[in-house]
C-alpha positions in Angstrom: 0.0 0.0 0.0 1.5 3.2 -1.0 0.3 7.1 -2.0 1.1 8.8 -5.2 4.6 9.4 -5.9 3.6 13.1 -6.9 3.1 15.2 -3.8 -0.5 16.8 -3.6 -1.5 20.2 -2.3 -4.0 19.7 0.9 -7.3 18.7 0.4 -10.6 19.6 2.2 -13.1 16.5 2.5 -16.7 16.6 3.9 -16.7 14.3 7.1 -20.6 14.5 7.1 -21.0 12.9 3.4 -18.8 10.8 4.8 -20.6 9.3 7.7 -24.2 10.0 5.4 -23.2 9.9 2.0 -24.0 6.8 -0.1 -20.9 4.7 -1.3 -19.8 6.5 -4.4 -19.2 9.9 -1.5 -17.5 7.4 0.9 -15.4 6.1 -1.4 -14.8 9.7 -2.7 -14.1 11.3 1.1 -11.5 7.7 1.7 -9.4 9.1 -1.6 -9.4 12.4 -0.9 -8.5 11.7 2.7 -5.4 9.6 1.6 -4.2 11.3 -1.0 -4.2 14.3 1.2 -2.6 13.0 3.7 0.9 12.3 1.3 1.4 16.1 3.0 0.3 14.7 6.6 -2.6 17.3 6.8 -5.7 17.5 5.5 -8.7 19.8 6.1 -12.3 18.3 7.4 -15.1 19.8 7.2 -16.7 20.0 10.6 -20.4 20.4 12.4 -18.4 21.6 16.1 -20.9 24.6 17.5 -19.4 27.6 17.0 -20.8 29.0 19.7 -18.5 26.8 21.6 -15.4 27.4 19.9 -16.3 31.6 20.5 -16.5 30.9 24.1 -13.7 28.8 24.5 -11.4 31.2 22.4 -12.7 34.0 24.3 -11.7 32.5 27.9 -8.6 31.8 26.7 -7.4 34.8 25.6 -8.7 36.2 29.1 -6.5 33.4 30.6 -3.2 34.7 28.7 -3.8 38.4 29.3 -3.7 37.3 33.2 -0.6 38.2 34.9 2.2 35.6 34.8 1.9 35.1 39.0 -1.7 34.2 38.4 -1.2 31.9 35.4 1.9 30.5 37.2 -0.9 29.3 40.1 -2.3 26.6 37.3 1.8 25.0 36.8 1.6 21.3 38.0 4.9 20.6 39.1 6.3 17.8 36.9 3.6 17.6 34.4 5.7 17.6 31.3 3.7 19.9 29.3 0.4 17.0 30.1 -1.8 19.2 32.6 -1.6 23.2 33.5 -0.3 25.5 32.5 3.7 26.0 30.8 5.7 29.6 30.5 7.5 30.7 27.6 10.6 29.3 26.7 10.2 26.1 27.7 8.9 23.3 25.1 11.7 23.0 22.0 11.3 20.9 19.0 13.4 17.7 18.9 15.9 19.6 16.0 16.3 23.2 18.0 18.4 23.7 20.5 16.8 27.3 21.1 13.1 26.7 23.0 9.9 28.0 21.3 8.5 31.5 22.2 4.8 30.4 23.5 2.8 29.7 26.5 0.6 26.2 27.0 -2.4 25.8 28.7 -3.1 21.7 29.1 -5.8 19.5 30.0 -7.6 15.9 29.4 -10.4 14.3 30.3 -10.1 12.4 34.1 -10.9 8.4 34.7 -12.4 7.3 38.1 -10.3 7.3 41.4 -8.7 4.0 41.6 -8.4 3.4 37.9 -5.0 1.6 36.8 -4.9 4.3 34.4 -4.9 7.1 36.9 -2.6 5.0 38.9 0.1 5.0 36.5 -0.5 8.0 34.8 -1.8 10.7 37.3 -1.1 13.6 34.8 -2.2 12.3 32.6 -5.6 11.3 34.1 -5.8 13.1 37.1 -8.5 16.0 37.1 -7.5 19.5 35.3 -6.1 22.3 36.2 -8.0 24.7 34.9 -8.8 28.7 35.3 -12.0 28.5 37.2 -10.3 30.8 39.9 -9.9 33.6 37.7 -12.4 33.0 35.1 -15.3 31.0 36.7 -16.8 28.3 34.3 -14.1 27.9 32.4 -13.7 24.2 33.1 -16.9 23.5 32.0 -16.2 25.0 28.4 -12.8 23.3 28.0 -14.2 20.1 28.8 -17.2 21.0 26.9 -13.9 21.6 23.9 -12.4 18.7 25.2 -15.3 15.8 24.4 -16.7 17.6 21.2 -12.8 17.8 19.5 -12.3 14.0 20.3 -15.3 13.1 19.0 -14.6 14.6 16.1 -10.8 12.9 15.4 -12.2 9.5 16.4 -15.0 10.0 13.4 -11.7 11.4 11.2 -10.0 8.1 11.9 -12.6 5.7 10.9 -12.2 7.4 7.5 -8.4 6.4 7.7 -9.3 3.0 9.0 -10.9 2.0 5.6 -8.4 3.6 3.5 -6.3 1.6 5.3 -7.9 -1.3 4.9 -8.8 -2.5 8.4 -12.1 -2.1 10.1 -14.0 1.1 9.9 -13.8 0.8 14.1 -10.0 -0.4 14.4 -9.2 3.2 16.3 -11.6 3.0 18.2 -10.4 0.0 20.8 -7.4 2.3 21.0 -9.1 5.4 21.9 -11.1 3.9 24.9 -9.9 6.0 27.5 -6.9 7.5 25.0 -4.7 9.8 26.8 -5.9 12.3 24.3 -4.7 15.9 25.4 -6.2 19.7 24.5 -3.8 22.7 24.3 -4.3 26.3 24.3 -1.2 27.7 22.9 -0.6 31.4 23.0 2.1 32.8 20.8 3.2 36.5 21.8 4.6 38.8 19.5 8.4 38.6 18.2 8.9 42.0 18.9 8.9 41.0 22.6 10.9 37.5 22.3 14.0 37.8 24.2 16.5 37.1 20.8 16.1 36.9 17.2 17.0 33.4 17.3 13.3 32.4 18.4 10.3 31.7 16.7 7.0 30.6 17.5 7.5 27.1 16.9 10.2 25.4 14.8 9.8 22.8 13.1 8.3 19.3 14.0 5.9 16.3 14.0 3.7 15.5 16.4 3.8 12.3 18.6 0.0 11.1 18.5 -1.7 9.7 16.3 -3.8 12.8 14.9 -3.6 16.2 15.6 -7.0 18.7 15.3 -6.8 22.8 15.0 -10.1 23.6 15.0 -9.6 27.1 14.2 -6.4 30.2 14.7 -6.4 33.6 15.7 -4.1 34.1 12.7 -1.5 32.7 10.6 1.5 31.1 11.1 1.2 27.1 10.7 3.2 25.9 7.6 3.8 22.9 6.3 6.5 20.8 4.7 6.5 19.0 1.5 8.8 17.8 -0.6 11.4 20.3 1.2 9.0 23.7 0.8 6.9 25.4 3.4 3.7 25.8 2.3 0.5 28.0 4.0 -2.0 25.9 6.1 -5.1 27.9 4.7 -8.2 26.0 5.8 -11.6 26.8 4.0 -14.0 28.3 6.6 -16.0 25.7 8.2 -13.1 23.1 8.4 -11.0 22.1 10.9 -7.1 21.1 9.9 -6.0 18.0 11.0 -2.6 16.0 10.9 -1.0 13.0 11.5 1.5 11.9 14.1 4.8 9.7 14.8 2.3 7.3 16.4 0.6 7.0 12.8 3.4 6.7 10.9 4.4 3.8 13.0 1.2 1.8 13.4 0.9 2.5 9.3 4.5 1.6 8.5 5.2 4.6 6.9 2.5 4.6 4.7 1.3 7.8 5.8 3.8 9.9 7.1 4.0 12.5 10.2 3.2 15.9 9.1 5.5 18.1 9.8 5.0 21.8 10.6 6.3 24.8 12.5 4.7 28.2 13.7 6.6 31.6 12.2 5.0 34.8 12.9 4.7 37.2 9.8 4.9 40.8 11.1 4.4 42.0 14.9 0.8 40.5 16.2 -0.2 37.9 18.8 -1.6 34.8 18.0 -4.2 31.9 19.9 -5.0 28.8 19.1 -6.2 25.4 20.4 -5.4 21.7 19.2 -5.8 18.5 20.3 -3.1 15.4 20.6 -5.1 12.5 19.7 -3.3 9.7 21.7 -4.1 5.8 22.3 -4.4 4.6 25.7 -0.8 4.3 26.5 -0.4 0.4 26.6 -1.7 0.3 23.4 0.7 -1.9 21.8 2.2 0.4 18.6 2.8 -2.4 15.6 2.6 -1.9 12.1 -0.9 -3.1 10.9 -0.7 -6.2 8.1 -2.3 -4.5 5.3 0.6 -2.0 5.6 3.8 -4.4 5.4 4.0 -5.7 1.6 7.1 -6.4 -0.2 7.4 -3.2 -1.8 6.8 -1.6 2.0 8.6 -4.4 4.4 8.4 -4.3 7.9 10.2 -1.1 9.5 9.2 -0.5 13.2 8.8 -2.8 15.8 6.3 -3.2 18.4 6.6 -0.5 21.0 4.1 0.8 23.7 2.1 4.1 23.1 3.8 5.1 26.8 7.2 4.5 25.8 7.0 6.1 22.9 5.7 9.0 24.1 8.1 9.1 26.7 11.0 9.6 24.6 9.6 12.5 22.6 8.5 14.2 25.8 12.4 13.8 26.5 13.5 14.7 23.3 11.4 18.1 23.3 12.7 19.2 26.9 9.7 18.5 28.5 11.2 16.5 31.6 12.7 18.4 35.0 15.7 16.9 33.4 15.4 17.1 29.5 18.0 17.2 27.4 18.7 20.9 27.5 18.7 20.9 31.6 
């Protein structure tokens, strides 16, 4: 199984004829979908309430404009960017020695006291950290953000599951209680970085499996193909979604990690949420069959979703003791 050798530009498919079309629009959405997704993005057209997305932007810009004492108060102590809030200058991309000039608001959806999960994981499945303090209700919205966003990637990945071959519900198993994580990301202007060596965020791919931006304050994301940056310009009414290095592994390659950065073009601010699509972590990550042929043989092997994401988390200087400590 293999894309295209010619590099498309991003598509924009129509998850709902997807889901309600008859087969001639499924089929269409699956091809689309893949052949997109030779970039690692592609753009989905979306039903999320907009409503939702206008109070959830809105609380999170009144969260950033806080003073840094107050949004210091939400910092977990050794969180690794999973839950609370993270300062500037902290996250850097596994290439970059020089740390990313943004500010992170985390947060994921809890399991029950007592839950292995929870056990082994308590950042990563303990209860958020959220603004309430400061800006009563907000954890309602988020969560509200939270659930809706999910949904939305797990429907995304059943239309990767039969371009892929498997069964339309093969993500799903993996997604039952998935470690999936929401991010506010706040990117200040350059004109107040502390060098000219910084930019928003440089360049990388993410770790999950997909990756949903339902919508930007402004510009900035760009992607890479075939060794040019091109403009992530999303029709209105679609969210942008990518793949991750947890993808490319469970596929074998065959569809790749997008990979992106963040650069500011000229002196504003900029906001935006997304949403890490992860498997539960002892999801066992192994190249599915109808991805290893002889033209594509067998390139990874098994490794947990924890593990995995463990190493990136290092990689990134994420840990009290990452590799720039």
């Amino acid at each position: 199984m293999s894309f295209v050798s010619e590099s498309p530009p991003i598509l924009d498919v129509d998850l709902p004829a997807f889901e309600q079309g008859d087969e001639a629009k499924r089929r269409a959405v699956v091809e689309g979908t893949m052949r997109s997704l030779a970039t690692g993005f592609v753009y989905v057209r979306h039903d999320l309430s907009e409503d939702l997305l206008d109070d959830a932007y809105g609380r999170l810009v009144n969260f950033f404009a806080l003073p840094l004492e107050r949004k210091n108060s939400y910092s977990v102590p050794d969180a690794n960017g999973q839950t609370g809030y993270t300062g500037l200058l902290v996250e850097t991309a596994a290439i970059s020695d020089v740390p990313d000039w943004k500010e992170m608001l985390n947060w994921s959806a809890p399991v029950p006291e007592g839950h292995p999960l929870r056990r082994r994981f308590p950042h990563r499945y303990g209860n958020p950290v959220l603004p309430d303090e400061d800006l009563p209700g907000t954890t309602d919205v988020l969560m509200a953000l939270h659930e809706v966003t999910l949904e939305l990637q797990r429907r995304v990945l059943r239309i990767l599951a039969v371009g892929l071959g498997v069964h339309e519900n093969y993500f799903d198993v993996m997604l039952r209680d998935g470690a999936a994580l929401t991010r506010a990301l706040h990117y200040p202007s350059m004109d107040a970085a502390p060098g000219n060596e910084h930019v928003w965020a440089a360049e990388h791919g993410d770790i999950n499996l997909v990756t949903a931006l339902p919508r930007a304050t402004a510009p900035g994301l760009q992607v890479k193909v075939d060794g040019e940056w091109l403009d992530a310009t999303p029709p209105d009414g679609c969210v942008i979604v990518n793949t991750g290095i947890m993808l490319d592994h469970i596929t074998n390659g065959v569809i790749p990690p997008g990979i992106h950065r963040v650069v500011a073009n000229g002196p504003g601010e900029r906001h935006s949420v997304v949403q890490f699509c992860h498997p539960t972590p002892w999801t066992m990550l192994a190249p599915i069959p109808t991805c290893v042929t002889a033209e594509n043989p067998l390139r990874y092997p098994i490794i947990s979703a924890s593990d995995r994401l463990e190493q990136v988390i290092w990689e990134i200087n994420m840990t009290e003791s990452g590799r720039l400590s």
